[in-house]
C-alpha positions as CSV (number, residue, x, y, z in Angstrom):
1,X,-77.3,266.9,12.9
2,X,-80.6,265.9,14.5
3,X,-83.5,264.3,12.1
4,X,-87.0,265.4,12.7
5,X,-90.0,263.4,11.1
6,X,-93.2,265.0,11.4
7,X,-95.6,262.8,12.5
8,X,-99.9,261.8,10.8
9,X,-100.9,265.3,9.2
10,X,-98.0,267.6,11.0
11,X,-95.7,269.5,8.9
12,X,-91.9,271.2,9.9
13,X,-91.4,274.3,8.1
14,X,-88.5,277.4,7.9
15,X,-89.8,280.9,7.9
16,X,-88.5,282.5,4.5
17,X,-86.9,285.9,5.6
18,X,-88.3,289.1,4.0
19,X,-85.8,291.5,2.4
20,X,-85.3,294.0,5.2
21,X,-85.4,297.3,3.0
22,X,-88.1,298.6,1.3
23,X,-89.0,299.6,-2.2
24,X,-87.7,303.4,-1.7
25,X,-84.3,302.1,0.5
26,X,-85.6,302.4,4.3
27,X,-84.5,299.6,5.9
28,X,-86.6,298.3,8.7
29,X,-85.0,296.8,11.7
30,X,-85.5,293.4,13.2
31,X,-87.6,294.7,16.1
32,X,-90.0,296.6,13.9
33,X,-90.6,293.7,11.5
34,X,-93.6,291.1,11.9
35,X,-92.8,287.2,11.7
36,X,-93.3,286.3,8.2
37,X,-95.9,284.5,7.5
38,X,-94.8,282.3,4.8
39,X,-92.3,279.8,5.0
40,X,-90.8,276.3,3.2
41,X,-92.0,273.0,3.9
42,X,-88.9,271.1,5.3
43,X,-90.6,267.7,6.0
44,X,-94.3,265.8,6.4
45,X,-96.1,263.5,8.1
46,X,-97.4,260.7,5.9
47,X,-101.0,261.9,6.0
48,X,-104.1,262.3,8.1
49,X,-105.8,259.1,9.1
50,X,-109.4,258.4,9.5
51,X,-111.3,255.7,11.9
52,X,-110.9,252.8,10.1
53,X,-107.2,253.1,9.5
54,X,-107.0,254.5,6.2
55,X,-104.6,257.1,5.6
56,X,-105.3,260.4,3.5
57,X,-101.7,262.1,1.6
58,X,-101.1,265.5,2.2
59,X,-101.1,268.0,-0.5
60,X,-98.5,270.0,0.6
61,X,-95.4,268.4,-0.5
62,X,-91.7,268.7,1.2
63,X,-90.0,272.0,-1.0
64,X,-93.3,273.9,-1.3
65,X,-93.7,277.5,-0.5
66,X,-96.4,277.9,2.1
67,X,-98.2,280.7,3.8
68,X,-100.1,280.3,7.3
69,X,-101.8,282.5,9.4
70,X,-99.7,284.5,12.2
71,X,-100.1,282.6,14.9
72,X,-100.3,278.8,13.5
73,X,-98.1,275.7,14.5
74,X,-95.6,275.9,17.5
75,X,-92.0,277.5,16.9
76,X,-88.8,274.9,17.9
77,X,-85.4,274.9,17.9
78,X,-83.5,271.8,15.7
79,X,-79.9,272.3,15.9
80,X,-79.8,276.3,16.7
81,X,-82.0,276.8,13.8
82,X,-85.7,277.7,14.4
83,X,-88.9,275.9,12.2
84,X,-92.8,275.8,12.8
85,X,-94.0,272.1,13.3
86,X,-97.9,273.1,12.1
87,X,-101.2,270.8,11.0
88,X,-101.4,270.4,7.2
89,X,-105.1,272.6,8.4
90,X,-102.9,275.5,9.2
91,X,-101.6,276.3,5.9
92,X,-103.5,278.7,4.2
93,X,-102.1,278.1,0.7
94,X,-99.2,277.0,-1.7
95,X,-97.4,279.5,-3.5
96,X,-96.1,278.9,-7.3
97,X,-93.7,281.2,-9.1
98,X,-92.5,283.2,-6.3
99,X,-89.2,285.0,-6.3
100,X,-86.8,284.0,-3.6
101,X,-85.8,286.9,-0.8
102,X,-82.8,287.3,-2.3
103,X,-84.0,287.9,-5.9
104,X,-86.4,290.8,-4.2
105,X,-83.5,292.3,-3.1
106,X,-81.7,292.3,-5.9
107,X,-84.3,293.3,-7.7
108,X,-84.8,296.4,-5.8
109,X,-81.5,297.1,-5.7
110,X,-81.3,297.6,-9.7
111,X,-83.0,301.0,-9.7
């Protein structure tokens, strides 16, 4: 398994999957769904450096839940699985206390 270390202020990150049914049970397929825009910060850079050499820590931290704007950071492939390498300027914000895709789903699926 390849290693990837994002480099100064850069930051790899996994889309987090939406639940593919809705509230009321329509599920939606793959081609009508958008990217989503929020994702889990795999790995980071060691922080952006100014002139004199001084470097600046991130404050996005590997394991945080992020969201970033559509069409932020550039999409690779790291061993068949695709991530967003994206500047720490790119996130728009961390979220705290949100419920994992999964635990949607099950919560929808309670009704």
């Amino acid at each position: 398994m390849a290693k990837f270390s994002p480099l100064h202020d850069r930051l790899l990150v996994r889309r987090v999957e939406e639940a593919s049914t809705t509230r009321g049970g329509i599920i939606i397929p793959d081609s009508a769904k958008d990217k989503p825009q929020e994702g889990e910060v795999i790995s980071t850079g060691k922080g952006r450096t100014n002139d004199e050499g001084k470097t600046f820590p991130l404050a996005v931290k590997e394991g945080d839940r992020v969201l970033f704007g559509k069409y932020s950071g550039t999409e690779i492939k790291i061993d068949g699985e695709d991530f967003i390498i994206m500047k720490e300027e790119e996130v728009l914000g961390i979220l705290t206390g949100a419920a994992t895709p999964a635990k949607k789903e099950l919560a929808g699926s309670r009704k």
